[in-house]
Backbone as CSV, one residue per row, in Angstrom:
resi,resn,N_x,N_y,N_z,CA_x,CA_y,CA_z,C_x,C_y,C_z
1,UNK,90.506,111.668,128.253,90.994,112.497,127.164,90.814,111.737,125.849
2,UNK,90.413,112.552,124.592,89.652,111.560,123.398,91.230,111.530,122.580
3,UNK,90.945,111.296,121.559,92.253,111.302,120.336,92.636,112.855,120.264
4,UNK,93.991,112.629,119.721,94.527,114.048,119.474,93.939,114.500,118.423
5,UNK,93.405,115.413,118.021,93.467,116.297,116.704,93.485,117.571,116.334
6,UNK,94.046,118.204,115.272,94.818,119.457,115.280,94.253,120.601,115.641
7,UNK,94.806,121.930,116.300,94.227,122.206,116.703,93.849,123.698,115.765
8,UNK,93.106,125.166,116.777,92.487,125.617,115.533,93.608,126.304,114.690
9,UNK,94.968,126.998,115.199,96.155,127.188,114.734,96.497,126.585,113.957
10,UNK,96.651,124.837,113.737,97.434,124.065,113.258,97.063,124.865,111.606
11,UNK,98.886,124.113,111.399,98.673,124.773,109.771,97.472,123.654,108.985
12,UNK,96.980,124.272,107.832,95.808,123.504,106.564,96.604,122.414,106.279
13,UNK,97.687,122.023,106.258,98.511,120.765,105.563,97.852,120.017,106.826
14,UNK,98.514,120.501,107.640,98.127,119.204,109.007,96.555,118.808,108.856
15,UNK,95.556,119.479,109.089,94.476,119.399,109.265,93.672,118.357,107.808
16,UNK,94.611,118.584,106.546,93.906,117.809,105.275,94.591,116.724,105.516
17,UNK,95.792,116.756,106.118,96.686,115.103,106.701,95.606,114.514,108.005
18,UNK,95.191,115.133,108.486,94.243,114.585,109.464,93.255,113.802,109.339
19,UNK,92.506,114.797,108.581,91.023,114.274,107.614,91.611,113.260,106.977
20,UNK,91.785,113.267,105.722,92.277,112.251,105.195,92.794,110.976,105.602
21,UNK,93.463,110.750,107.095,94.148,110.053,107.883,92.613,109.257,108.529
22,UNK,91.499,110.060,108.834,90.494,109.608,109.490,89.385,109.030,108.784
23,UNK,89.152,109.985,107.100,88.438,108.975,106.530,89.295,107.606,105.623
24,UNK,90.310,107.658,105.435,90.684,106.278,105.228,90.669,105.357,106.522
25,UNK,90.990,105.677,107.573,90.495,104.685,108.787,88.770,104.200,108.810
26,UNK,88.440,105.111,108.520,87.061,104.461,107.920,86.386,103.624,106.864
27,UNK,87.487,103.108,106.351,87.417,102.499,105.091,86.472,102.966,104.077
28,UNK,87.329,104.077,104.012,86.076,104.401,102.636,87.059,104.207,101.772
29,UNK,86.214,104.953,100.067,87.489,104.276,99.097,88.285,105.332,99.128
30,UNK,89.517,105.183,98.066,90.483,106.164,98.012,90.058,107.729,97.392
31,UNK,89.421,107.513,96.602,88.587,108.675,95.687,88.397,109.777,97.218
32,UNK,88.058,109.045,98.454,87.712,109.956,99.083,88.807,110.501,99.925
33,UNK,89.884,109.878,100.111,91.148,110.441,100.881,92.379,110.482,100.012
34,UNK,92.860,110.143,99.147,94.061,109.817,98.645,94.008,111.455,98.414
35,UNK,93.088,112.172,97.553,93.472,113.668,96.848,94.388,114.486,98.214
36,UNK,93.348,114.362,99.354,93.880,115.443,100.544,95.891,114.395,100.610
37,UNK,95.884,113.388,100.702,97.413,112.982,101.314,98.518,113.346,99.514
38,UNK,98.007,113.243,98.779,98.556,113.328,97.377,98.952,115.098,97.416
39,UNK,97.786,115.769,98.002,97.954,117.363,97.880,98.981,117.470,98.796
40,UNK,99.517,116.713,99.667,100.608,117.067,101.231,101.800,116.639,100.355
41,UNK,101.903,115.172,99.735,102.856,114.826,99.102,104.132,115.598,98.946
42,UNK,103.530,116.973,98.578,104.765,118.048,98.312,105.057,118.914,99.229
43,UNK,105.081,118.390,100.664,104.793,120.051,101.149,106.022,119.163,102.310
44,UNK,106.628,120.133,102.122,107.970,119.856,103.373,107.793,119.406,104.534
45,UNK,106.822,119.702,105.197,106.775,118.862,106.252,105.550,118.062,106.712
46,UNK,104.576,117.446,105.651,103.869,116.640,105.419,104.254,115.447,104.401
47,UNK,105.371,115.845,103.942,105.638,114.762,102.329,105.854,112.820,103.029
48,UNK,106.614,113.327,103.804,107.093,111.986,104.493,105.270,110.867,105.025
49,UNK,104.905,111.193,105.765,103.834,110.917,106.158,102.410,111.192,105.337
50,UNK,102.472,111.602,104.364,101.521,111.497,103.475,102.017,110.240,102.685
51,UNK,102.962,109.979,102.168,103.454,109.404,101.782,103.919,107.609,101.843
52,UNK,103.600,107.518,103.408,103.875,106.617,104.159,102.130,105.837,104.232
53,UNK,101.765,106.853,104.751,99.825,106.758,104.616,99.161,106.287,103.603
54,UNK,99.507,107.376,102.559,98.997,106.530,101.282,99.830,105.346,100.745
55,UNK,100.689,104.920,100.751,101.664,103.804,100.535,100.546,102.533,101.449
56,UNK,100.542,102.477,102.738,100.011,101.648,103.393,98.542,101.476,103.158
57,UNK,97.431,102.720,102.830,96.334,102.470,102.325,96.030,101.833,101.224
58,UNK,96.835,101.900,100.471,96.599,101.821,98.653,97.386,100.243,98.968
59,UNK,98.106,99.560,99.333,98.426,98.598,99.157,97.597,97.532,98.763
60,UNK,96.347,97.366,98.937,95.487,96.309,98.498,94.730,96.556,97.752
61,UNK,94.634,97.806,97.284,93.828,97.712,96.110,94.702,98.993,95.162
62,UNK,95.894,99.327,95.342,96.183,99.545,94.193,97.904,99.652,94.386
63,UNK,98.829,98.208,94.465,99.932,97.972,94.646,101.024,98.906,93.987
64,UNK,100.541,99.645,92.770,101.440,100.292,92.191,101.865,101.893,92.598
65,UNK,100.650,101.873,93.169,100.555,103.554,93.610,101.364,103.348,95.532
66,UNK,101.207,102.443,95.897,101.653,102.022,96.775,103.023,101.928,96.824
67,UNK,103.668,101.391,95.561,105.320,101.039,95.665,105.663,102.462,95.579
68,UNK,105.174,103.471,94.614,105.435,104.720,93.848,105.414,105.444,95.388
69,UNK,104.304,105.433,96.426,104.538,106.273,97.444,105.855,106.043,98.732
70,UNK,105.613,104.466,98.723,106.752,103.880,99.485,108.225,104.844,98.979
71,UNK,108.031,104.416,97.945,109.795,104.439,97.167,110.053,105.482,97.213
72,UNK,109.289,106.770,97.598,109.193,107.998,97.654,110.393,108.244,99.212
73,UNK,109.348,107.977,100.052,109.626,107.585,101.346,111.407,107.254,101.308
74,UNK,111.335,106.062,100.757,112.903,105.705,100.984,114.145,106.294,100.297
75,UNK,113.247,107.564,98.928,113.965,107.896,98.209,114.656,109.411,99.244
76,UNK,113.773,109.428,99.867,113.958,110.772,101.096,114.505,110.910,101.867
77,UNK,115.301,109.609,102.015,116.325,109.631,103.195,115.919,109.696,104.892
78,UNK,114.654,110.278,104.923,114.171,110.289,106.008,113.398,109.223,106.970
79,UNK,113.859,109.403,108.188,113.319,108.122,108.911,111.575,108.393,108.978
80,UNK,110.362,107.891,108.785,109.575,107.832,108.836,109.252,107.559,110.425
81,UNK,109.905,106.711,111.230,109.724,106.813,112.704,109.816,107.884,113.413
82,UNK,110.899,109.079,112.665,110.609,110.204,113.821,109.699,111.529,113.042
83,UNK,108.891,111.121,112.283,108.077,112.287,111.682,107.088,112.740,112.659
84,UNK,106.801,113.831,112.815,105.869,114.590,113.532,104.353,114.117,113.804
85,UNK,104.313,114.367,112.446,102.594,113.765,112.585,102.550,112.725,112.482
86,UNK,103.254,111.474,112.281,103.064,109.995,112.496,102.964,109.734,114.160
87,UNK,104.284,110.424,114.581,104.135,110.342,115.893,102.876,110.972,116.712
88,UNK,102.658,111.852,116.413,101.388,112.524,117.079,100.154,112.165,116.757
89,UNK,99.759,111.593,115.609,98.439,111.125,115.103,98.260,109.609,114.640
90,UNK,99.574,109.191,114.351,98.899,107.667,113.689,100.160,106.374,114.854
91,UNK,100.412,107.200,115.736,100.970,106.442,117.018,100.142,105.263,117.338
92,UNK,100.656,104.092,117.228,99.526,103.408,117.525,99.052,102.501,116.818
93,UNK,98.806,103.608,115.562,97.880,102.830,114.228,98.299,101.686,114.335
94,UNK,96.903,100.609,114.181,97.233,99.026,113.325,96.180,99.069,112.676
95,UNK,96.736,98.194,112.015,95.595,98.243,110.316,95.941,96.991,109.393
96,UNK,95.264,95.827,109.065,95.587,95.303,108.310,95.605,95.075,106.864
97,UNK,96.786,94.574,106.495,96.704,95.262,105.427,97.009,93.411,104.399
98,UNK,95.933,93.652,103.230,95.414,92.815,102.370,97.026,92.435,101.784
99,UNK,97.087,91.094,101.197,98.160,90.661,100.480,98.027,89.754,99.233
100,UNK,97.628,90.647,98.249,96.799,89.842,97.094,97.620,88.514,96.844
101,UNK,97.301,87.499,97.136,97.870,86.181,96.366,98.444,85.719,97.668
102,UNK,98.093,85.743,99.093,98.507,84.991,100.476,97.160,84.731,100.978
103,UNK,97.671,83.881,101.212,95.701,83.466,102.441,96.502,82.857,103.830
């Protein structure tokens, strides 16, 4: 059985959280995923995990947009461990992540 991904029902939020989720795993730059997780940002039940995503992508190359998505996150009260689509799609995820000024 391959990776989960949404299916043809799933709502358009999920599916641009998807994409987006898959070409930043590809390391491309942000220009090419941040718009689709920035467009979820607002949407009730994508905000958390868009949010969390772009926070962790953007951390090394753009720390500020990173704190701004984090702080979002914590400003929400919500646990990020039991979100839907974290659990269902980025279960798992490891990714390292750059720490300007540590070697």
């Amino acid at each position: 059985m391959g990776p989960v991904k949404p299916g043809v029902f799933a709502p358009k939020a999920e599916k641009v959280m998807y994409r987006s989720l898959q070409v930043a795993l590809a390391q491309n730059p942000p220009e090419q995923w941040a718009p689709g997780l920035e467009q979820c940002a607002t949407d009730a039940r994508y905000g958390v995990a868009a949010r969390v995503l772009a926070g962790l992508f953007l951390v090394g190359g753009d720390p500020q947009r990173s704190f701004a998505a984090l702080s979002g996150v914590l400003r929400s009260g919500v646990d990020p461990g039991g979100d839907a689509f974290l659990v269902k799609y980025a279960a798992g995820l490891s990714m390292d992540v750059p720490s300007p000024g540590c070697s």
